[in-house]
N, CA, C and O atoms as a GROMACS GRO file, in nm:
protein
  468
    1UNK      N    1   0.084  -0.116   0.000
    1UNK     CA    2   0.000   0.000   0.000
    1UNK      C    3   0.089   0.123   0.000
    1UNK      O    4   0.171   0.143   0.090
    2UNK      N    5   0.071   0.206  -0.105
    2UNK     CA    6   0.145   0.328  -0.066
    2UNK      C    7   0.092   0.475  -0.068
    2UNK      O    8   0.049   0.533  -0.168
    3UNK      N    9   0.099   0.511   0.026
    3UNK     CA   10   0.054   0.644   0.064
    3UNK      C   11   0.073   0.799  -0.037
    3UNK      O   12   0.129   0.781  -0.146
    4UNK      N   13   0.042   0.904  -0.014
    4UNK     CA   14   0.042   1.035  -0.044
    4UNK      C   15   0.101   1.113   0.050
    4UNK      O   16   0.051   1.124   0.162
    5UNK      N   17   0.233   1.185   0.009
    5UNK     CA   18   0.311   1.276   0.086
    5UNK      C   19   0.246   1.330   0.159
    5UNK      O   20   0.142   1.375   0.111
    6UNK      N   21   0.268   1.350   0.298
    6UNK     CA   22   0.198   1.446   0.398
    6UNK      C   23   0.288   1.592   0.424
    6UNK      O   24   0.236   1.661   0.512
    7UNK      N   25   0.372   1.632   0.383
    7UNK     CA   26   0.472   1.662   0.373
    7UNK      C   27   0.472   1.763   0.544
    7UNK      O   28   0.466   1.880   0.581
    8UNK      N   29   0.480   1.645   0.597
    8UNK     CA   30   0.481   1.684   0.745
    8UNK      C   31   0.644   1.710   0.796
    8UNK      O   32   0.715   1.611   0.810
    9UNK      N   33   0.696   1.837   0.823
    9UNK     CA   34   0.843   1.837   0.855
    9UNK      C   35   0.829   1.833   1.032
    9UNK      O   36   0.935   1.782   1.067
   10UNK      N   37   0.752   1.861   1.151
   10UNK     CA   38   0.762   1.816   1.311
   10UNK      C   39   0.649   1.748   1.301
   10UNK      O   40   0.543   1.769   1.241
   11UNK      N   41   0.704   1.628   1.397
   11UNK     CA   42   0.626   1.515   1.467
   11UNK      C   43   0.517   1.600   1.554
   11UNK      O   44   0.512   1.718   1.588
   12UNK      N   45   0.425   1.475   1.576
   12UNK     CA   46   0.305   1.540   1.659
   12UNK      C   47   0.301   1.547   1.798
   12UNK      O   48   0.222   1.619   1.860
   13UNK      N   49   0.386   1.474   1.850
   13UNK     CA   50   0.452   1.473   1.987
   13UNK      C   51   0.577   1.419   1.959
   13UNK      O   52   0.592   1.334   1.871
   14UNK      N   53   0.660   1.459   2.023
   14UNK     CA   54   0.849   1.462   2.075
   14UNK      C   55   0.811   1.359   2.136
   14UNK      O   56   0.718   1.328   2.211
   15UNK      N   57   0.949   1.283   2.066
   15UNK     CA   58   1.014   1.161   2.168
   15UNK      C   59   1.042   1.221   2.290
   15UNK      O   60   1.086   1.336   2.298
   16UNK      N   61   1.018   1.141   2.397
   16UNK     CA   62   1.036   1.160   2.526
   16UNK      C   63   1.161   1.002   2.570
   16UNK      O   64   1.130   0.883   2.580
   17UNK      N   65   1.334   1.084   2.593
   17UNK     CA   66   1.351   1.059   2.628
   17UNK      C   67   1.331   0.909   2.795
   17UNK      O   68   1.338   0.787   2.816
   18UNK      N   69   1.310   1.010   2.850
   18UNK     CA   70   1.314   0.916   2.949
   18UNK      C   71   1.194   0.838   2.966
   18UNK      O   72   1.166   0.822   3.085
   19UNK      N   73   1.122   0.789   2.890
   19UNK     CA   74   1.058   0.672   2.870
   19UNK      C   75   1.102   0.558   2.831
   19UNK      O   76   1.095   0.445   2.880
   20UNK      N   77   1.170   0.622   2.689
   20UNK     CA   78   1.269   0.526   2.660
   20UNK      C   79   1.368   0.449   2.760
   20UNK      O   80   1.375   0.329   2.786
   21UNK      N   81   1.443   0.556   2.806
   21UNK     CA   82   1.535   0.529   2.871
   21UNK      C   83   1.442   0.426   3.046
   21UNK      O   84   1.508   0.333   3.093
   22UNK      N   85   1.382   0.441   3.076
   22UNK     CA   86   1.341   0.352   3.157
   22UNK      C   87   1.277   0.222   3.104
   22UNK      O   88   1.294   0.125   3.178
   23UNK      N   89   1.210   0.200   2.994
   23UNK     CA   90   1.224   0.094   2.905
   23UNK      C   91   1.363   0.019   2.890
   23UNK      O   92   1.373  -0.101   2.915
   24UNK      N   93   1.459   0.089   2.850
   24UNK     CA   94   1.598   0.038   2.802
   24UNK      C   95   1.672  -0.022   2.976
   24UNK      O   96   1.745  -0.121   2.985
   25UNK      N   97   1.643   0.039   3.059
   25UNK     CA   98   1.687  -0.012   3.223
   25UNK      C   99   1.603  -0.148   3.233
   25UNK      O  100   1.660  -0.254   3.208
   26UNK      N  101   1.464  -0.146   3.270
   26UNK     CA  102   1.390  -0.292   3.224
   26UNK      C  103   1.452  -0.380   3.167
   26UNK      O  104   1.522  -0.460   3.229
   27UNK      N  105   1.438  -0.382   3.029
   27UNK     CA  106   1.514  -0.415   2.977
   27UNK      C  107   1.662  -0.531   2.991
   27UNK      O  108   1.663  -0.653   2.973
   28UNK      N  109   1.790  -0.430   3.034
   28UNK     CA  110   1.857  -0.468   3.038
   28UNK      C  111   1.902  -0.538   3.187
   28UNK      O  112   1.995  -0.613   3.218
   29UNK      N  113   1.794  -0.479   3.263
   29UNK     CA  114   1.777  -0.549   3.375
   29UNK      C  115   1.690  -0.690   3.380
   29UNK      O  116   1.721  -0.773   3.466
   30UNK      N  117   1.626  -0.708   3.325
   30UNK     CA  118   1.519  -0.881   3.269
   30UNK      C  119   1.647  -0.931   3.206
   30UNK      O  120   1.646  -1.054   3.217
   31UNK      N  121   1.746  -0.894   3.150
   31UNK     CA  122   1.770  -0.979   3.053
   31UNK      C  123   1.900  -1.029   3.115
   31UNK      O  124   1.920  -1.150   3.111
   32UNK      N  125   1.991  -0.951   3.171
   32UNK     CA  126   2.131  -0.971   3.239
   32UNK      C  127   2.138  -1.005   3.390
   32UNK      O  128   2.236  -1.063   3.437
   33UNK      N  129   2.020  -0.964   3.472
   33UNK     CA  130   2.052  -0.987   3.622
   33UNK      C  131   2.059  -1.081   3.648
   33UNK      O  132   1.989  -1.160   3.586
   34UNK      N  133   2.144  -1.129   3.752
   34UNK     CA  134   2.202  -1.274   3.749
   34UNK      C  135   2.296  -1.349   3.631
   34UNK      O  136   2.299  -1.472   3.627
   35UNK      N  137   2.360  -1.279   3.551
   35UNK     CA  138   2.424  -1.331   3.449
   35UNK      C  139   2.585  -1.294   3.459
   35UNK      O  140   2.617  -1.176   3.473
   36UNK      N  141   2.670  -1.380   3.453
   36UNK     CA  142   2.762  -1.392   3.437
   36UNK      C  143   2.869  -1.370   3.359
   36UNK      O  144   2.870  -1.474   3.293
   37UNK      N  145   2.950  -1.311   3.324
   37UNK     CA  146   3.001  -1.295   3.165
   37UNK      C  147   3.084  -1.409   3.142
   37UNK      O  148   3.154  -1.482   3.212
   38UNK      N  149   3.050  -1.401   3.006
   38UNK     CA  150   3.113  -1.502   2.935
   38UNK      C  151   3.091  -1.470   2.756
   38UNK      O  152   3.010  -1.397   2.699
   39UNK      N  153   3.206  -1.564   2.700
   39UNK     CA  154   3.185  -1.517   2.580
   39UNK      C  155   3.053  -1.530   2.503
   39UNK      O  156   3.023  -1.477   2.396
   40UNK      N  157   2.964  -1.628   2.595
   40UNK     CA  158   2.838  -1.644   2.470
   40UNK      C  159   2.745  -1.534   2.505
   40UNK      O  160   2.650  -1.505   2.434
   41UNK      N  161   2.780  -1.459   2.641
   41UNK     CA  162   2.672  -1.324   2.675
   41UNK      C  163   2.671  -1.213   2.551
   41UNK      O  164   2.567  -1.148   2.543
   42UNK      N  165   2.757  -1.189   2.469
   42UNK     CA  166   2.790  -1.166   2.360
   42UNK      C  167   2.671  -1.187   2.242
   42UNK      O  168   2.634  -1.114   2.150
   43UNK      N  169   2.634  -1.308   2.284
   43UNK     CA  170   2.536  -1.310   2.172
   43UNK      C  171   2.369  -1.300   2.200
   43UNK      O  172   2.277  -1.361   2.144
   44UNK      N  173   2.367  -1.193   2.315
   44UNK     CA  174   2.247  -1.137   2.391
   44UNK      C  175   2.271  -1.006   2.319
   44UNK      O  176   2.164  -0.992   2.261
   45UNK      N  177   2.316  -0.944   2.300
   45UNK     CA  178   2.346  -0.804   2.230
   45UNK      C  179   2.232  -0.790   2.122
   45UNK      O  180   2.142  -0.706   2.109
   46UNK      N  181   2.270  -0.911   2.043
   46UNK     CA  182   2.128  -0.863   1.935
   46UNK      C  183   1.980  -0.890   2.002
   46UNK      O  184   1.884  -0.811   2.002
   47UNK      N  185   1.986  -1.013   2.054
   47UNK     CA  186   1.826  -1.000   2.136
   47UNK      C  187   1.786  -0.886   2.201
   47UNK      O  188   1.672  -0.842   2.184
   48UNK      N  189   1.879  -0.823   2.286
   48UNK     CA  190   1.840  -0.709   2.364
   48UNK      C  191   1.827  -0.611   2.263
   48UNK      O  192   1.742  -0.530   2.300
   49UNK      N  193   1.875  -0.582   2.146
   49UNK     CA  194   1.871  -0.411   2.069
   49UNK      C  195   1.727  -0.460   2.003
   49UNK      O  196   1.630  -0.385   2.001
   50UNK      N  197   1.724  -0.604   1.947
   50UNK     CA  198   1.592  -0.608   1.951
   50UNK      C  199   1.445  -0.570   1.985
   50UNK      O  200   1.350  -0.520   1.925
   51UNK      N  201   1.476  -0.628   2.132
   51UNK     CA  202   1.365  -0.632   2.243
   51UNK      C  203   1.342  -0.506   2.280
   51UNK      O  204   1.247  -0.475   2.351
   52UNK      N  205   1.424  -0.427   2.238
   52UNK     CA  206   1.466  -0.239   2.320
   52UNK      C  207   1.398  -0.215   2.198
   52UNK      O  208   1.313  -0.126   2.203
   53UNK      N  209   1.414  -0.272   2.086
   53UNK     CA  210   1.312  -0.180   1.978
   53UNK      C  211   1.227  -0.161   2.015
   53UNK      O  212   1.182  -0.057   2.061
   54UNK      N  213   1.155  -0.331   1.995
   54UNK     CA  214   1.061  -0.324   1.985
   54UNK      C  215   0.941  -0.277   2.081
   54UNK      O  216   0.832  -0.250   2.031
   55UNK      N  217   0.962  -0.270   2.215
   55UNK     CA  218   0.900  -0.187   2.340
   55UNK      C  219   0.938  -0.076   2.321
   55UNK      O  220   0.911  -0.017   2.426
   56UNK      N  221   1.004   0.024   2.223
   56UNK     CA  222   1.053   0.168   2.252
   56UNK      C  223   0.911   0.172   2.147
   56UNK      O  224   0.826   0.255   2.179
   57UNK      N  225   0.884   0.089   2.029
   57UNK     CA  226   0.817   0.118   1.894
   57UNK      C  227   0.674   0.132   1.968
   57UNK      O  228   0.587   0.213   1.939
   58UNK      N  229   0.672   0.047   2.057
   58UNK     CA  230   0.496   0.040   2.154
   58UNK      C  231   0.430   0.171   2.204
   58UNK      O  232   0.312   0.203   2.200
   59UNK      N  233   0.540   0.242   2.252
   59UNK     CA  234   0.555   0.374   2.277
   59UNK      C  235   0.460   0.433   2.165
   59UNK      O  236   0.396   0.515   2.231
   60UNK      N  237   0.422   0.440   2.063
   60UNK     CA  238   0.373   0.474   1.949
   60UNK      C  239   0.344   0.635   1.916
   60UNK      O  240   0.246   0.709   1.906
   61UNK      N  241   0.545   0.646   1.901
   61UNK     CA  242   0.575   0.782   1.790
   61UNK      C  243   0.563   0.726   1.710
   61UNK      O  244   0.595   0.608   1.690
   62UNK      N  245   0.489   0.838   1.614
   62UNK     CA  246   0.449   0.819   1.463
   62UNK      C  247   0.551   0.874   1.384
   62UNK      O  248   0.549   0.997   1.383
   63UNK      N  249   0.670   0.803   1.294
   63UNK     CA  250   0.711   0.885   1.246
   63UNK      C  251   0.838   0.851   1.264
   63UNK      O  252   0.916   0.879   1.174
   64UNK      N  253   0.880   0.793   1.368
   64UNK     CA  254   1.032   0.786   1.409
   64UNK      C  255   1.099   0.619   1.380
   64UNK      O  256   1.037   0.517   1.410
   65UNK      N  257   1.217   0.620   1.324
   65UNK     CA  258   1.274   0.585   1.314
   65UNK      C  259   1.398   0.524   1.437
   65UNK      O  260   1.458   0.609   1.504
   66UNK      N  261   1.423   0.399   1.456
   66UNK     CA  262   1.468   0.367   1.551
   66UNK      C  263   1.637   0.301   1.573
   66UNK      O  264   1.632   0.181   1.544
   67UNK      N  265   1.741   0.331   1.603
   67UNK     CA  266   1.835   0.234   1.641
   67UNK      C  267   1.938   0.262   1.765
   67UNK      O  268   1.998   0.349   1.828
   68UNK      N  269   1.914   0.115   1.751
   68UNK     CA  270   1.960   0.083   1.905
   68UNK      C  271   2.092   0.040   1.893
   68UNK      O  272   2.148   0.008   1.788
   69UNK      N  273   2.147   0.040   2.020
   69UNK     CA  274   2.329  -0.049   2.031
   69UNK      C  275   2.330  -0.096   2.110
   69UNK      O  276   2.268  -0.031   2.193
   70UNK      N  277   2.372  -0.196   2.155
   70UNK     CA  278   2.399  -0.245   2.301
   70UNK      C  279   2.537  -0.291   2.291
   70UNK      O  280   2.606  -0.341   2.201
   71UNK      N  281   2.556  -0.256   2.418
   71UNK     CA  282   2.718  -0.284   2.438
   71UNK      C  283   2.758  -0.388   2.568
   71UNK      O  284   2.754  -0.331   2.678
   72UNK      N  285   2.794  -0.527   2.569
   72UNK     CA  286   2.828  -0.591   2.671
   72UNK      C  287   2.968  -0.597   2.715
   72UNK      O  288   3.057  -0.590   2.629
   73UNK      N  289   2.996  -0.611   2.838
   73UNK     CA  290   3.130  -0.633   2.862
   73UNK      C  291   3.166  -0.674   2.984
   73UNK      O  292   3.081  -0.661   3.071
   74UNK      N  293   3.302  -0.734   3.022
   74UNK     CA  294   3.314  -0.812   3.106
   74UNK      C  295   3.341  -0.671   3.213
   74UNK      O  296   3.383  -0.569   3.159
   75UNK      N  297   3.314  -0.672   3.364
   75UNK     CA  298   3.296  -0.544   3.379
   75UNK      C  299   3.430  -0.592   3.535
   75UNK      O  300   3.399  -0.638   3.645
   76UNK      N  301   3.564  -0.558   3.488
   76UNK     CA  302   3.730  -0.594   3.506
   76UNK      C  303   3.762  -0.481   3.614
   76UNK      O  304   3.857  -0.509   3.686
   77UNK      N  305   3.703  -0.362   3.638
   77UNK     CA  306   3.773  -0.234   3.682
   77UNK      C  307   3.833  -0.232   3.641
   77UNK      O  308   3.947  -0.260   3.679
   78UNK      N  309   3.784  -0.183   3.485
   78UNK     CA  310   3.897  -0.115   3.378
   78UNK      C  311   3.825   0.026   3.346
   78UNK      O  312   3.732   0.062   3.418
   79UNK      N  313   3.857   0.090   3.261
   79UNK     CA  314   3.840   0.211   3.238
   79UNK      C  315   3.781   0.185   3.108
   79UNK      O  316   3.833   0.114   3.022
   80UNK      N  317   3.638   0.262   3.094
   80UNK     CA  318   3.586   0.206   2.916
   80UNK      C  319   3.494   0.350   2.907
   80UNK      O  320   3.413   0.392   2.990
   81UNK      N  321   3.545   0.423   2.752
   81UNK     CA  322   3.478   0.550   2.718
   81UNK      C  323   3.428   0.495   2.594
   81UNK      O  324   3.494   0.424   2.518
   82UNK      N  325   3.263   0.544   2.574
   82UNK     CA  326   3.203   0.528   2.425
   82UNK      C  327   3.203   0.663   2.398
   82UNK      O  328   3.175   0.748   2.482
   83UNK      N  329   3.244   0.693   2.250
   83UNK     CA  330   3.157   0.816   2.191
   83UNK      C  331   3.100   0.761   2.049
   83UNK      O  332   3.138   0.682   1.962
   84UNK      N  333   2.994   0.845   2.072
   84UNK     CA  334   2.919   0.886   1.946
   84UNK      C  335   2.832   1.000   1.870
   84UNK      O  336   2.751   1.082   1.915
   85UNK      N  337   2.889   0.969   1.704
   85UNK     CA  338   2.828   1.142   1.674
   85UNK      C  339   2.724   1.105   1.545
   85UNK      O  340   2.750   1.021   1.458
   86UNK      N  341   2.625   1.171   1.552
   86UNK     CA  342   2.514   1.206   1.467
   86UNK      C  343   2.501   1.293   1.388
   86UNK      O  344   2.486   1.404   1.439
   87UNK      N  345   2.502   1.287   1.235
   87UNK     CA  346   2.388   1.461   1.189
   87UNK      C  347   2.250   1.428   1.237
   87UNK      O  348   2.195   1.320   1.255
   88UNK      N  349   2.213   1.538   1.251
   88UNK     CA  350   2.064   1.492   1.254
   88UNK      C  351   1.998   1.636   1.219
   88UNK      O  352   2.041   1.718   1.137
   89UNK      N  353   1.872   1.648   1.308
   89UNK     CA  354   1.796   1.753   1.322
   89UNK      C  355   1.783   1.765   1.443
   89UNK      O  356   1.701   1.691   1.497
   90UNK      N  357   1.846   1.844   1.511
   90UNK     CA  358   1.800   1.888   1.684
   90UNK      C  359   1.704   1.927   1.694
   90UNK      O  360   1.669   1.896   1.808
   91UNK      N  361   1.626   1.981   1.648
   91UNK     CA  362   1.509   2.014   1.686
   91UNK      C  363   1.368   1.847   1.707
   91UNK      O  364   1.272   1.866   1.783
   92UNK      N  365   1.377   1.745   1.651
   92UNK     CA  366   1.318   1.661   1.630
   92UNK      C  367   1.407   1.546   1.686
   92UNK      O  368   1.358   1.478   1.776
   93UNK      N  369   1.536   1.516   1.640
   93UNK     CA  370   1.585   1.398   1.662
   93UNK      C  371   1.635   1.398   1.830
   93UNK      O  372   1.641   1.496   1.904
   94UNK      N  373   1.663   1.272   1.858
   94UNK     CA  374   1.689   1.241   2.014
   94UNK      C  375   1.763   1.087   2.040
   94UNK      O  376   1.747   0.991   1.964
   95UNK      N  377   1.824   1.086   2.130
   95UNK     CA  378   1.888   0.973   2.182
   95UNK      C  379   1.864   0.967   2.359
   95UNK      O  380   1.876   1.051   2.448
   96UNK      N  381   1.829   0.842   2.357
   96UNK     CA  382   1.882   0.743   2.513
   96UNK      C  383   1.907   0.658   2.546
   96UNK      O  384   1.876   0.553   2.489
   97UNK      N  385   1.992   0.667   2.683
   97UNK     CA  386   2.073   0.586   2.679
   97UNK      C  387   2.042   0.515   2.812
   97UNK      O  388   1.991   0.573   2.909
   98UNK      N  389   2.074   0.397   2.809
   98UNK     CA  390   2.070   0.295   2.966
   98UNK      C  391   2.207   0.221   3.002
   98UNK      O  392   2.261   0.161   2.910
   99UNK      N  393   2.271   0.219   3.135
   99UNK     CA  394   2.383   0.148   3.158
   99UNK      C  395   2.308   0.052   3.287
   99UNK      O  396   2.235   0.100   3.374
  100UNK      N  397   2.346  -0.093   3.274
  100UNK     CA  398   2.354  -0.175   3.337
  100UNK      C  399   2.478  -0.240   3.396
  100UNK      O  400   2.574  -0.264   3.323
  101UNK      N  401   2.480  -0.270   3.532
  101UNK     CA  402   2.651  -0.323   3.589
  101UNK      C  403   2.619  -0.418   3.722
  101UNK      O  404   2.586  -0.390   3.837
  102UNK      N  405   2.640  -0.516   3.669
  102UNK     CA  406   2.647  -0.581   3.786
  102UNK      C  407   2.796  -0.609   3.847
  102UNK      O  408   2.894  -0.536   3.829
  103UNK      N  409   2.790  -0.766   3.943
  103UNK     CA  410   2.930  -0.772   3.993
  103UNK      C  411   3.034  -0.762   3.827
  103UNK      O  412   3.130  -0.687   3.809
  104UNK      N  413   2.981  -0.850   3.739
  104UNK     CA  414   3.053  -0.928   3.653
  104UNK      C  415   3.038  -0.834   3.498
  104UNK      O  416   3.131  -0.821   3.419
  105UNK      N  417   2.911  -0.778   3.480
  105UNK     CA  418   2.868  -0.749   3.366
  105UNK      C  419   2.859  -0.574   3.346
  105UNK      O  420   2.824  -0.505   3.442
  106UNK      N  421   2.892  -0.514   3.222
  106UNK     CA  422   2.908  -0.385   3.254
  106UNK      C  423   2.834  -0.384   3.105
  106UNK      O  424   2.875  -0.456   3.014
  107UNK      N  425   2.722  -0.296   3.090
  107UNK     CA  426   2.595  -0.277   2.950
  107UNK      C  427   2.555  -0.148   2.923
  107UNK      O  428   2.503  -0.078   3.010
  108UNK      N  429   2.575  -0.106   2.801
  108UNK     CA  430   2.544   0.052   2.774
  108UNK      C  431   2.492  -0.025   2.636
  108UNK      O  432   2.550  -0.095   2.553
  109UNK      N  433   2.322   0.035   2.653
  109UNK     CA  434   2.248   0.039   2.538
  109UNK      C  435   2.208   0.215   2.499
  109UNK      O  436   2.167   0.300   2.578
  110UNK      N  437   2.235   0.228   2.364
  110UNK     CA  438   2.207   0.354   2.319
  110UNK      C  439   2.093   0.321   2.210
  110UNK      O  440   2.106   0.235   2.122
  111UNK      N  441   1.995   0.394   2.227
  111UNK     CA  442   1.868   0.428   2.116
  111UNK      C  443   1.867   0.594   2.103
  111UNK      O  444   1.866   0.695   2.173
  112UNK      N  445   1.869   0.555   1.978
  112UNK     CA  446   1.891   0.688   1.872
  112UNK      C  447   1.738   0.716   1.776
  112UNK      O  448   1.719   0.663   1.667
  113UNK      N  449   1.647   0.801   1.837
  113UNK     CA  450   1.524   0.857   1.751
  113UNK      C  451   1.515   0.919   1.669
  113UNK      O  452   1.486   1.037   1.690
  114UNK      N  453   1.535   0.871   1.535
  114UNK     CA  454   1.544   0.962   1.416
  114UNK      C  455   1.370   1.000   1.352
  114UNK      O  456   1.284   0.916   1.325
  115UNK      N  457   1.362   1.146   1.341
  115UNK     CA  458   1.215   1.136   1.277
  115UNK      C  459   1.276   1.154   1.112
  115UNK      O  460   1.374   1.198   1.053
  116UNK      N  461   1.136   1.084   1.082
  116UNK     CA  462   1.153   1.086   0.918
  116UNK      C  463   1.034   1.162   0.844
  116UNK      O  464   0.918   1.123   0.850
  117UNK      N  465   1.057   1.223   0.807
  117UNK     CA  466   0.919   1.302   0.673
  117UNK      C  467   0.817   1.212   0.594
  117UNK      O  468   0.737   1.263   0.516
   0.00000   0.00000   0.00000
């Protein structure tokens, strides 16, 4: 089915951060507490950017575009910096973020809200 340009340039309501971001804590809290690291925790990364979609998508912005990262790691008392950079549109676009840490496990999921026209 394909539609007729709306040629809508702002969403009808703003992503709201910290919804997300308490979604993305859930989240990574159901999925890691009690978990241990090891190399196959590694392959929870895609289930979780998944699962973070798809409860951020429930949320139901119209319009936005979604991606997620998740980051696992063995959590050593070591020292660990992420950066990341975007074009976007500040006025519309948005990111959040969730860190999870237990004894063993150290988790930074980033969701990035892109609106689209």
């Amino acid at each position: 089915m394909k539609y007729e340009n709306t040629f809508k340039l702002e969403p009808d309501s703003r992503f709201e951060s910290h919804r997300a971001r308490n979604i993305m804590l859930a989240t990574l809290k159901e999925y890691l507490d009690g978990t241990e690291y090891s190399a196959s925790v590694r392959n929870v990364t895609t289930s979780l950017s998944e699962e973070i979609k798809k409860r951020v998508k429930a949320l139901g912005y119209a319009r936005y575009k979604y991606v997620v990262t998740v980051t696992v790691c063995q959590d050593a008392h070591q020292s660990m910096q992420m950066v990341s950079r975007c074009m976007w549109n500040k006025d519309t676009d948005t990111f959040a973020e969730a860190v999870f840490r237990s004894n063993d496990i150290h988790a930074v999921a980033t969701l990035y809200a892109l609106y689209y026209e």
